[in-house]
C-alpha positions as CSV (number, residue, x, y, z in Angstrom):
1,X,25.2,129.9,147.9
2,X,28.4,131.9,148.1
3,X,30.1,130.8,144.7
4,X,33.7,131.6,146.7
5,X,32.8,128.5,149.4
6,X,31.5,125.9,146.7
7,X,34.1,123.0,147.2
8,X,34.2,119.2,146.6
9,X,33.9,117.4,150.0
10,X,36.5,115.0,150.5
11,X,35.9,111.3,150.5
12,X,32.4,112.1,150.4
13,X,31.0,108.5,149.3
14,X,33.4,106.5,151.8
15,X,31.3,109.1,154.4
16,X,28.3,108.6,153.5
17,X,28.3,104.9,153.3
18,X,30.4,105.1,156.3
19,X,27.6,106.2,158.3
20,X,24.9,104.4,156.9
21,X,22.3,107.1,157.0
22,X,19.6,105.8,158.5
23,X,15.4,107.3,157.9
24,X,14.7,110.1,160.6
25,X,18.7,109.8,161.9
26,X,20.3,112.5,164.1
27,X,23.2,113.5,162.6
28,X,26.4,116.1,163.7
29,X,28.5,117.6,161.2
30,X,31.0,119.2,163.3
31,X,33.0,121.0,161.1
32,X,30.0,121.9,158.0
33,X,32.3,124.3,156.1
34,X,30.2,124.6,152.7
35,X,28.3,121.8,153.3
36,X,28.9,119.5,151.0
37,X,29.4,116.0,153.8
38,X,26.0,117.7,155.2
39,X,24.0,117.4,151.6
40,X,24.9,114.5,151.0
41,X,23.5,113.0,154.5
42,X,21.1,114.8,153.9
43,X,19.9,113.0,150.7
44,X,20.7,109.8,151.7
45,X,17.5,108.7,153.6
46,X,14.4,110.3,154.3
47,X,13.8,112.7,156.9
48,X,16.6,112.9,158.2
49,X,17.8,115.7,160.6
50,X,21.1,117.3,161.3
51,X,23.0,119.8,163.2
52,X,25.7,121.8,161.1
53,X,28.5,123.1,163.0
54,X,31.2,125.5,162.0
55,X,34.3,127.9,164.1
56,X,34.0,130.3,160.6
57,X,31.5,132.0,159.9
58,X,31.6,132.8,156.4
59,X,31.9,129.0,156.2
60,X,28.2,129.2,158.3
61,X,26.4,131.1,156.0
62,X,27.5,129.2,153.1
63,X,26.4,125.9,154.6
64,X,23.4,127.7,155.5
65,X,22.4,128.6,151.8
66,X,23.4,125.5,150.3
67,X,21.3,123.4,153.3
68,X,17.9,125.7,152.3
69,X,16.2,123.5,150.4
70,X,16.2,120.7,153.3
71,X,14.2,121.1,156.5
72,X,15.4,118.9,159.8
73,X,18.9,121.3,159.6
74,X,20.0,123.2,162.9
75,X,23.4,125.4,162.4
76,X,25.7,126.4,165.0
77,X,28.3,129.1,164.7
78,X,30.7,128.2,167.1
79,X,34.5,125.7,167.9
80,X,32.9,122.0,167.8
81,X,35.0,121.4,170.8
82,X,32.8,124.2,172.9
83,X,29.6,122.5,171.5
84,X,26.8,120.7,173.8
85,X,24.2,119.2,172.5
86,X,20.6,119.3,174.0
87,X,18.7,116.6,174.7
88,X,19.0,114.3,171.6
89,X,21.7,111.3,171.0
90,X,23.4,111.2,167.5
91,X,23.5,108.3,164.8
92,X,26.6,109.5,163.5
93,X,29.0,112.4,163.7
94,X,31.5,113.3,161.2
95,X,34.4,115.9,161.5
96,X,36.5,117.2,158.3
97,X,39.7,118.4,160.4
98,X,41.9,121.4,159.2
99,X,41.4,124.3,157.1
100,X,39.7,123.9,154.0
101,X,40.3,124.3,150.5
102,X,38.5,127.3,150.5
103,X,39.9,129.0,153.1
104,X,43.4,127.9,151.5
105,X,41.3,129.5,148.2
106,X,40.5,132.9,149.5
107,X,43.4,135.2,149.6
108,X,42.6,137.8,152.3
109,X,41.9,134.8,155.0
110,X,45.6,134.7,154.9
111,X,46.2,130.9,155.2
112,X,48.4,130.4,151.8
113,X,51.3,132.1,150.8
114,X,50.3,132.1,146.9
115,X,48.8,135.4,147.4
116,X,49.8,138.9,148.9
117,X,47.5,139.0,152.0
118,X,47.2,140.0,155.7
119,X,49.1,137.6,157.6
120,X,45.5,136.2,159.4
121,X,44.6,132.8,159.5
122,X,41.8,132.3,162.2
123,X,39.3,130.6,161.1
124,X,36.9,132.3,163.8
125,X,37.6,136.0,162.7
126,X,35.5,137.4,166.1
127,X,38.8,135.7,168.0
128,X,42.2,138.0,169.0
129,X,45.5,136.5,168.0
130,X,46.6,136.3,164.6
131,X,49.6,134.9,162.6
132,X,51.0,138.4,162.1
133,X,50.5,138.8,166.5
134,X,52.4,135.3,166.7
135,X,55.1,136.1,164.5
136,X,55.8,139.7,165.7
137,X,55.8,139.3,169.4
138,X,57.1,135.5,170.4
139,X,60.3,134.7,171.3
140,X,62.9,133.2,168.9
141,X,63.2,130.3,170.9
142,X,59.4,129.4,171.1
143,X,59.4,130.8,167.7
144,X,61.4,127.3,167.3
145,X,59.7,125.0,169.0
146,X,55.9,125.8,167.6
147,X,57.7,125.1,164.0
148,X,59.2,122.0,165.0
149,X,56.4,120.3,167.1
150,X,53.2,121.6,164.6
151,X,54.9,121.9,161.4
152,X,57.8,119.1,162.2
153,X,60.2,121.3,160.9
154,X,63.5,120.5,161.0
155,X,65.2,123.7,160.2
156,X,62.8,125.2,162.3
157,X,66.0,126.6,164.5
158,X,67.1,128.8,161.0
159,X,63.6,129.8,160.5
160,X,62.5,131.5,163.6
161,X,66.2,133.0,163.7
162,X,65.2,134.7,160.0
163,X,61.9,135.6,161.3
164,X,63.0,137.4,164.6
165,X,65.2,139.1,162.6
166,X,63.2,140.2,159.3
167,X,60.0,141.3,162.3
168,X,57.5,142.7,161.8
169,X,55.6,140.8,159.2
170,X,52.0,142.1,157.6
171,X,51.7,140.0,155.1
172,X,51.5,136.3,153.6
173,X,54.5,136.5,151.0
174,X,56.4,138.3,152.9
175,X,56.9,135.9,155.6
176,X,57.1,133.5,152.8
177,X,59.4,135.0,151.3
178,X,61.9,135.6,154.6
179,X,61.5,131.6,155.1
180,X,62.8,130.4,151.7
181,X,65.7,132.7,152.6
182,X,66.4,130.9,156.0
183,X,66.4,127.6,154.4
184,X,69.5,126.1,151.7
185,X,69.0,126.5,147.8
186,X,68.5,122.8,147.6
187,X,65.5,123.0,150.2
188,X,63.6,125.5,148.5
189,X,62.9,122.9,145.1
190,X,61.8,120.3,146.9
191,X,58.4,118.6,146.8
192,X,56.4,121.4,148.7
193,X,57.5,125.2,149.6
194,X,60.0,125.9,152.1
195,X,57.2,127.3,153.9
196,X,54.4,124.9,154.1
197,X,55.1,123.7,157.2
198,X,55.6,126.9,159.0
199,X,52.6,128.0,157.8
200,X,50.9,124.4,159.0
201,X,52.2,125.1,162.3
202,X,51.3,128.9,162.5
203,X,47.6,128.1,161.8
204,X,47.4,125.1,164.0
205,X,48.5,127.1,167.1
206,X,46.7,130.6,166.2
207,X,43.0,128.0,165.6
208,X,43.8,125.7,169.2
209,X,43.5,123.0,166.6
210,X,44.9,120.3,168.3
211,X,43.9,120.7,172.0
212,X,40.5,121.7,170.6
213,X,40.6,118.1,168.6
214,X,41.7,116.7,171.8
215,X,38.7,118.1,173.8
216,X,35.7,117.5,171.3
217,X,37.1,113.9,171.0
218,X,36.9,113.4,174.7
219,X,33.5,114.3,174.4
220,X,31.9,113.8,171.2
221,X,31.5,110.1,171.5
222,X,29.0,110.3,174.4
223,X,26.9,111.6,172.1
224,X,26.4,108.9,170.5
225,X,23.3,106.5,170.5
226,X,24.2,103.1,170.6
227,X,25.8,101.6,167.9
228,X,26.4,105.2,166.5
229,X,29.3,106.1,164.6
230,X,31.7,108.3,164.4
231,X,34.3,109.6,161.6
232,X,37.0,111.9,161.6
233,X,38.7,113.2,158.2
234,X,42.4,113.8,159.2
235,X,45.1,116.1,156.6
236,X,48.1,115.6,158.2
237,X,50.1,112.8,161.3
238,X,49.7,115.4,164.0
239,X,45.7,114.9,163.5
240,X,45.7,111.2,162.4
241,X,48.0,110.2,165.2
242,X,45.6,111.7,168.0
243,X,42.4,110.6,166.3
244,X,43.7,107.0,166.3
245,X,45.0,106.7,169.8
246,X,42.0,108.6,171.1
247,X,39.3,106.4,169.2
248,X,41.4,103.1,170.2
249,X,41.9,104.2,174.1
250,X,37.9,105.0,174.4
251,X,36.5,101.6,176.1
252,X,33.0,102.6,174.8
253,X,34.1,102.7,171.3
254,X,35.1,100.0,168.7
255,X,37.4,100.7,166.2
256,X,36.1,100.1,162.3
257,X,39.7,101.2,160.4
258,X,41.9,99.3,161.0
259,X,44.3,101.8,158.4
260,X,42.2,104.6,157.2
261,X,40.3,104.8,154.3
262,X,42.1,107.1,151.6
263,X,41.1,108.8,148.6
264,X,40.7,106.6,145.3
265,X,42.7,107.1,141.8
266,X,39.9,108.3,140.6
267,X,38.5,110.7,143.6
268,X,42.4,112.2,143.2
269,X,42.2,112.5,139.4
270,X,39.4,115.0,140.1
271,X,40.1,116.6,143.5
272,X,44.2,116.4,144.4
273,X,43.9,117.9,147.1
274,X,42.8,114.7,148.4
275,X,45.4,113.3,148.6
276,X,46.6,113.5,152.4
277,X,43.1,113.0,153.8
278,X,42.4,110.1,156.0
279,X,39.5,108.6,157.4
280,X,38.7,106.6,160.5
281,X,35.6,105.2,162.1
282,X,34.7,104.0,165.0
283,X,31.4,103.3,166.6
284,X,29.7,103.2,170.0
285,X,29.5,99.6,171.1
286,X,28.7,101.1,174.7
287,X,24.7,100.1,176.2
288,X,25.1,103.5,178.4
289,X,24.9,105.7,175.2
């Protein structure tokens, strides 16, 4: 396996048990990155047989090297909301929303401002628009409005107005760098960098990740056998909000979570970056499936 995608899966025992894996169970993971959710299905029961889905490829092969040793394992390289099954119904489907710690990890994928990097973040490489195209060429006032509504920013207005201004951008800290400017003193020594959110809302618009979130949940849960689950892993309250609305307003699905499920003390003593994820479950309690 590629030692730069080896990552600790997120609430991985609240998934597992979540699903109760079931002997010669279909099972979806829609968003496989290094496949650590999949193992871990995989083990679970006997013969059990999944399809692995990921947007990134580098993501792919990774899951596909670390999956080798299991048979039963069909991969997809593709966005889970353009995905169509064949023929079979699903015991459960999982999806672990939002970039990953290893993409965050590598420097030249150009998600995190920690490193010098092109400005990038896709997480499909093949696709066209970057961060550095959405910075350099939008206007100042939908500049604005993606920071505010994907990174709910409020000094979003200051920030595009800095950006416009310092254009053209080829590089993480650069941008970075031009945003703690656009911001006061006080803001930039505050809990998180002055320009996590910017960042947050770059990514989500450059990846479709929301109207791509809306579109696989439309469809995902007809794929579902019946009494099949399904559970979504959510980072941040633009995700979580549309994953619980969407799960509560599907008539063929029951609700499980109540509030998500979050990470333990001792799951966040080990893995911090934890921290924000939430889970939610609902399953099929439709006769149609």
């Amino acid at each position: 396996m590629d030692a730069n995608f080896s990552h600790i899966p997120v609430l991985s025992q609240e998934t597992v048990a979540g699903l109760g894996v079931v002997a010669r169970g279909w099972y979806l993971d829609a968003t496989v990155g290094g496949g650590g959710h999949s193992e871990l299905i995989l083990k679970a029961a006997p013969d059990v047989r999944l399809v692995a889905l990921d947007r990134d490829l580098q993501a792919l092969d990774a899951a596909k090297a670390r999956l080798s040793p299991y048979e039963g394992v069909q991969f997809w390289h593709g966005n889970y909301a353009d995905y169509q099954p064949l023929e079979q119904k699903f015991d459960g489907i999982i999806a672990d929303l939002g970039v990953s710690s290893v993409q965050l990890d590598l420097a030249e994928r150009g998600f995190s401002f920690r490193n010098e990097a092109p400005l990038d973040m896709r997480m499909d490489r093949s696709q066209g628009t970057t961060a550095a195209d959405l910075v350099n060429h939008t206007s100042e006032v939908e500049l604005a409005r993606i920071i505010f509504t994907y990174g709910e920013e409020r000094l979003s207005r200051q920030i595009a107005r800095d950006i416009v201004a310092g254009r053209p951008f080829t590089t993480t800290t650069q941008l970075a760098y031009t945003i703690g400017g656009a911001v006061p003193k006080s803001y930039r020594y505050g809990r998180i960098h002055p320009a996590t959110r910017t960042f947050q809302a770059l990514r989500i618009v450059v990846n479709q990740e929301l109207s791509s979130l809306e579109k696989f949940l439309a469809i995902a849960p007809t794929w579902l056998k019946p009494e099949g689950k399904i559970g979504l892993i959510s980072f941040h309250s633009l995700e979580d909000r549309i994953v619980k609305h969407t799960l509560r307003e599907n008539e063929n699905l029951k609700v499980l979570t109540k509030k998500p499920i979050i990470a333990s003390d001792a799951e966040l003593a080990t893995n911090p970056r934890a921290r924000s994820a939430k889970l939610r479950w609902a399953i099929n309690n439709s006769d149609r499936a």
